[in-house]
N, CA, C and O atoms as a GROMACS GRO file, in nm:
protein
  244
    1UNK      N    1  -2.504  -8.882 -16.742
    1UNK     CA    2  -2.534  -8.790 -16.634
    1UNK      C    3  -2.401  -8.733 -16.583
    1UNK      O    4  -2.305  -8.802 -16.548
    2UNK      N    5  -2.408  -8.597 -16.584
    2UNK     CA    6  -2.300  -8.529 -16.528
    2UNK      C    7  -2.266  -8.529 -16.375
    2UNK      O    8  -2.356  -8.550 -16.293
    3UNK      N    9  -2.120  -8.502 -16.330
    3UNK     CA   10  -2.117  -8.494 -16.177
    3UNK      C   11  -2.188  -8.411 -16.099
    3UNK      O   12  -2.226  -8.432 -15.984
    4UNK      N   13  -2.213  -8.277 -16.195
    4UNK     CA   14  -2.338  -8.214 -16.110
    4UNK      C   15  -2.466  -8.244 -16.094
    4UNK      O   16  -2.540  -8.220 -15.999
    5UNK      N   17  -2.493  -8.314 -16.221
    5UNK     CA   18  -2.633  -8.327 -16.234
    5UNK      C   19  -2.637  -8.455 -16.068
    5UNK      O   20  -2.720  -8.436 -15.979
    6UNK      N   21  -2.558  -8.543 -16.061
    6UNK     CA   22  -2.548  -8.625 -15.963
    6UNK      C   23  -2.534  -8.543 -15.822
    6UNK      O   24  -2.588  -8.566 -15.714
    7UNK      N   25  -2.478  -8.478 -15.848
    7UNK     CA   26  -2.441  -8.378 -15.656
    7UNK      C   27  -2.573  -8.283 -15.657
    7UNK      O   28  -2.606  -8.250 -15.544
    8UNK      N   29  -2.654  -8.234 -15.759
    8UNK     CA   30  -2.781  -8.180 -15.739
    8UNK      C   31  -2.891  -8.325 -15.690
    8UNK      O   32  -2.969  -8.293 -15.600
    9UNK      N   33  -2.900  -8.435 -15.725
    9UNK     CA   34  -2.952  -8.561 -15.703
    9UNK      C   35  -2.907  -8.573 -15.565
    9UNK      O   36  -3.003  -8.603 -15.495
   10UNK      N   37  -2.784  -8.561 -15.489
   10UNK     CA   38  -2.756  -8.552 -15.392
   10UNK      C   39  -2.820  -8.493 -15.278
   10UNK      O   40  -2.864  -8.528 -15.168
   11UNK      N   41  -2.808  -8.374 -15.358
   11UNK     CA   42  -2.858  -8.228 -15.266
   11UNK      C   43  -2.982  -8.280 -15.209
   11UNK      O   44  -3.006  -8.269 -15.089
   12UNK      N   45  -3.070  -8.341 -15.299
   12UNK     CA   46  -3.233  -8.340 -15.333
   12UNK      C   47  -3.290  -8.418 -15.209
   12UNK      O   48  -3.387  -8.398 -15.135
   13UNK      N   49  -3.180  -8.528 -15.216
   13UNK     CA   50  -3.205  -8.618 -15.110
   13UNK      C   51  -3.087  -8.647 -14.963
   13UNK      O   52  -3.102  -8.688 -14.848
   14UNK      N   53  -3.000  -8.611 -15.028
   14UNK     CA   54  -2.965  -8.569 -14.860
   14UNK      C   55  -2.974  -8.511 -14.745
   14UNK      O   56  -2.932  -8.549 -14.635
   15UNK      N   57  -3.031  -8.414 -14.774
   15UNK     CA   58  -3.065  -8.276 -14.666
   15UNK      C   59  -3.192  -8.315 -14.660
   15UNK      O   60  -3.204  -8.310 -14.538
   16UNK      N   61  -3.317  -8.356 -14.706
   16UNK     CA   62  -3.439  -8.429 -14.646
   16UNK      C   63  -3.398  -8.543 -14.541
   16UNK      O   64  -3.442  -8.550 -14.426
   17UNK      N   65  -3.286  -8.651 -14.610
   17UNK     CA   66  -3.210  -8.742 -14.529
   17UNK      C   67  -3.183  -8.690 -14.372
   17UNK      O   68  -3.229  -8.728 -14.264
   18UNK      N   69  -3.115  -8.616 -14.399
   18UNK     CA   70  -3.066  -8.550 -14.245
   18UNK      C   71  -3.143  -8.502 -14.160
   18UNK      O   72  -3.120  -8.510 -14.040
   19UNK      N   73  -3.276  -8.429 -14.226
   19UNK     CA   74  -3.350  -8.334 -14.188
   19UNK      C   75  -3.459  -8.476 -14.059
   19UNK      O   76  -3.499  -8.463 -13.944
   20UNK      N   77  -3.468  -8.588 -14.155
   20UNK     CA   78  -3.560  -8.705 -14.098
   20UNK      C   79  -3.511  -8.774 -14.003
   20UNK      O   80  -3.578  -8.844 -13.926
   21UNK      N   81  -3.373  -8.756 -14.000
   21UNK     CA   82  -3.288  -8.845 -13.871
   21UNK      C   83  -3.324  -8.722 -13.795
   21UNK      O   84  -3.400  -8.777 -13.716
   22UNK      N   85  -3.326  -8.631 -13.770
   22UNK     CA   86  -3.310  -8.497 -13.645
   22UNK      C   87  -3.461  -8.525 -13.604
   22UNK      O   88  -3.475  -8.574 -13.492
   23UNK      N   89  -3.572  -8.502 -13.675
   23UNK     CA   90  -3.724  -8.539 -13.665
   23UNK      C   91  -3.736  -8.652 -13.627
   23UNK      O   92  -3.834  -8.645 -13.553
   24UNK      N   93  -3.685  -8.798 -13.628
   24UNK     CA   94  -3.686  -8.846 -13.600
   24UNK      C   95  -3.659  -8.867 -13.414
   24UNK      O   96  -3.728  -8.930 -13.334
   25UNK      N   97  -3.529  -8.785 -13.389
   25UNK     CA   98  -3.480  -8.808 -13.261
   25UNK      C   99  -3.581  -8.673 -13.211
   25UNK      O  100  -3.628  -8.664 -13.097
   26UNK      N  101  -3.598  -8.599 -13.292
   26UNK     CA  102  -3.684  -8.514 -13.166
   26UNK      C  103  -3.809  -8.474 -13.156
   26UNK      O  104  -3.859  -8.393 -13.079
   27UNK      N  105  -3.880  -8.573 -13.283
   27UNK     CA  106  -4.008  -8.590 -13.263
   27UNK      C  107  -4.067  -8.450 -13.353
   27UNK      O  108  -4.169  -8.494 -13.404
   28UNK      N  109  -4.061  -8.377 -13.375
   28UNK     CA  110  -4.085  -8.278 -13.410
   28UNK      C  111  -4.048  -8.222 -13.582
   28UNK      O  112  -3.971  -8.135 -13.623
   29UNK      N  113  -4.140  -8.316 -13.652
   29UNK     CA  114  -4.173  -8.318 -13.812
   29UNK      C  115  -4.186  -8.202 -13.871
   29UNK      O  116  -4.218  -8.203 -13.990
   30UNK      N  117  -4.164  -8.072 -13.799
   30UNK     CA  118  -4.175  -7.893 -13.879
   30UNK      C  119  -4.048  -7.934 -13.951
   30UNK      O  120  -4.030  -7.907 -14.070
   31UNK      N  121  -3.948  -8.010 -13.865
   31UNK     CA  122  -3.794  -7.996 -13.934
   31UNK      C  123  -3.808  -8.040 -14.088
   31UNK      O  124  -3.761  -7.979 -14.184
   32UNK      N  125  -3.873  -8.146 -14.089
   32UNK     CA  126  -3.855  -8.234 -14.270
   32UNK      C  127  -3.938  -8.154 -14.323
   32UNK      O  128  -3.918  -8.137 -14.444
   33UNK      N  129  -4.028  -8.096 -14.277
   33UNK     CA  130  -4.158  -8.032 -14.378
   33UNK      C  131  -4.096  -7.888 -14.399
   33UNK      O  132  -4.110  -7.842 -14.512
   34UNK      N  133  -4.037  -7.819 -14.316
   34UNK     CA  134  -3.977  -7.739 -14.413
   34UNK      C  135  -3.802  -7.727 -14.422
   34UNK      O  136  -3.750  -7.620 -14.393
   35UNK      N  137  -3.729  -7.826 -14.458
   35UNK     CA  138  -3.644  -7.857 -14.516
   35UNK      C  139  -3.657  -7.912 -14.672
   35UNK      O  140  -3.558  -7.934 -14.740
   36UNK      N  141  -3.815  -7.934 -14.727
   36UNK     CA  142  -3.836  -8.057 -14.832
   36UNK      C  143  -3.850  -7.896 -14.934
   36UNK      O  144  -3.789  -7.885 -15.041
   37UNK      N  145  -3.923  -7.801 -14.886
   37UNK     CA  146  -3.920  -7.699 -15.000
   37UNK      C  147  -3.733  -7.634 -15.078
   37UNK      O  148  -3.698  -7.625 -15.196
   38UNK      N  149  -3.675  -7.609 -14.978
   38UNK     CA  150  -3.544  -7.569 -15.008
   38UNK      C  151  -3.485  -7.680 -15.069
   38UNK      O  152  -3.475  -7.679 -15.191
   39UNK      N  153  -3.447  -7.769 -15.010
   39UNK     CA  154  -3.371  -7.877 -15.100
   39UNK      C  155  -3.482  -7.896 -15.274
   39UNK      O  156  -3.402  -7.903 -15.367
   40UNK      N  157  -3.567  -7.901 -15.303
   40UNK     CA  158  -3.578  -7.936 -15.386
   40UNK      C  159  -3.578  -7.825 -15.512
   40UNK      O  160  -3.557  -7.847 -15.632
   41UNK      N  161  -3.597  -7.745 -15.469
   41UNK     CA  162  -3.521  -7.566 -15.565
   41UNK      C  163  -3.384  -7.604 -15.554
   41UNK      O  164  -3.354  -7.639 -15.668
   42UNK      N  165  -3.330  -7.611 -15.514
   42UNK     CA  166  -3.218  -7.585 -15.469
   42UNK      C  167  -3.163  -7.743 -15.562
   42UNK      O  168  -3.109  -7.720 -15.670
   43UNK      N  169  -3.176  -7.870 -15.528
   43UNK     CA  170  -3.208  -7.958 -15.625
   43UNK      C  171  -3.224  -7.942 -15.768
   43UNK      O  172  -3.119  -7.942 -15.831
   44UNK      N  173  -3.318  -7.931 -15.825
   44UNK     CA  174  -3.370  -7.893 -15.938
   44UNK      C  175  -3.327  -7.788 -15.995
   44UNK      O  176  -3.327  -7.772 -16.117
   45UNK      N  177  -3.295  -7.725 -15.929
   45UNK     CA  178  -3.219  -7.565 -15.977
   45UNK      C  179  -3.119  -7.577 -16.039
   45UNK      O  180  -3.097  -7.512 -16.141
   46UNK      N  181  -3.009  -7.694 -15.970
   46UNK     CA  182  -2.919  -7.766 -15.987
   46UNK      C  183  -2.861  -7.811 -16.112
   46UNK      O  184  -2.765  -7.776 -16.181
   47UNK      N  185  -2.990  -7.939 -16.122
   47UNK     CA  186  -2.941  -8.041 -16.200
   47UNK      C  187  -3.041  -7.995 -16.320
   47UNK      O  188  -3.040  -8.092 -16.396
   48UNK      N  189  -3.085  -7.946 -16.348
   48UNK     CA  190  -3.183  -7.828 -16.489
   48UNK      C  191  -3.032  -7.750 -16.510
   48UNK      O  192  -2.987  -7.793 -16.616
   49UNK      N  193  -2.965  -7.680 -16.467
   49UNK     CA  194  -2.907  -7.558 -16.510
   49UNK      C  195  -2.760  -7.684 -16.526
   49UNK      O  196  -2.671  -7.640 -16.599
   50UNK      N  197  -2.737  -7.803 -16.479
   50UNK     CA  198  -2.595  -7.881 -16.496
   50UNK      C  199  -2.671  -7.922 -16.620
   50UNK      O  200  -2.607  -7.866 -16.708
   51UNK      N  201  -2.741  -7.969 -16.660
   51UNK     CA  202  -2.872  -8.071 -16.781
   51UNK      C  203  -2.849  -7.968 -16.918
   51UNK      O  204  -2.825  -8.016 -17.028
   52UNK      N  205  -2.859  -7.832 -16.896
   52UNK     CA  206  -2.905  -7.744 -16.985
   52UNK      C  207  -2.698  -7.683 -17.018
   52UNK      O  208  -2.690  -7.632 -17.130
   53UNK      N  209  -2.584  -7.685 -16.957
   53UNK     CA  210  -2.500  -7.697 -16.978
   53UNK      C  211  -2.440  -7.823 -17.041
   53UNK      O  212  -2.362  -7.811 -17.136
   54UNK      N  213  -2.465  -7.911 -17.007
   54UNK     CA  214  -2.431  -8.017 -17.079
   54UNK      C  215  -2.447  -8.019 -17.198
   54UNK      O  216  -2.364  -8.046 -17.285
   55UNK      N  217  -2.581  -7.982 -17.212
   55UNK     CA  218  -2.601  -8.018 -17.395
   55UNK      C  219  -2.598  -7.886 -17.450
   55UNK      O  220  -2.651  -7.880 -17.561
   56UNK      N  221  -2.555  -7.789 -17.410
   56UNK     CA  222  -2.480  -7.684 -17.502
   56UNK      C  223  -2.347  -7.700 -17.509
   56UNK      O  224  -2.284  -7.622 -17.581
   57UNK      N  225  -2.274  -7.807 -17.433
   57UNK     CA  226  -2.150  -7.844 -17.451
   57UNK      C  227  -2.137  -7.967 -17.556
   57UNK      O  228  -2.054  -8.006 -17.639
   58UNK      N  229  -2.279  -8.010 -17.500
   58UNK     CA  230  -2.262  -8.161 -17.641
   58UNK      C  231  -2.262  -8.071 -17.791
   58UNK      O  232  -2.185  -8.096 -17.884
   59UNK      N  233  -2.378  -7.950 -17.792
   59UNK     CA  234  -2.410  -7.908 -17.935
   59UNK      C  235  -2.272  -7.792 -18.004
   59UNK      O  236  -2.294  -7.742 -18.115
   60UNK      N  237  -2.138  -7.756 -17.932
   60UNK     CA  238  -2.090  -7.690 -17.979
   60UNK      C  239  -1.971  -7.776 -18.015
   60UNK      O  240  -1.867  -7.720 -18.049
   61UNK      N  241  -1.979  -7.915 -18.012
   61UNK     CA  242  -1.849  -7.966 -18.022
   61UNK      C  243  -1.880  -7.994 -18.153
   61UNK      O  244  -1.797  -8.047 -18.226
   0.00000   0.00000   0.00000
């Protein structure tokens, strides 16, 4: 697994992370529910396009 593919894994779950501590303190769950659509495009977008570089780097060597 590449460092991006790991900092997109990051992405995926950190910013839901953050999003649940703020909801948490202020009660008000709109925050995680729409923070969970962006992070996970944004995620996946990520670590597909680091995934799909990788192994055109594995297949030209």
């Amino acid at each position: 697994m590449s460092k991006y593919q790991k900092l997109a894994i990051a992405v995926m779950l950190g910013i839901p992370a953050v999003f649940t501590v703020i909801s948490l303190i202020t009660g008000r769950w709109g925050f995680l529910l729409f923070s969970l659509p962006p992070s996970l495009v944004a995620g996946l977008t990520g670590y597909f396009a680091a995934k799909r570089a990788a192994s055109q780097e594995s297949t030209m060597k």
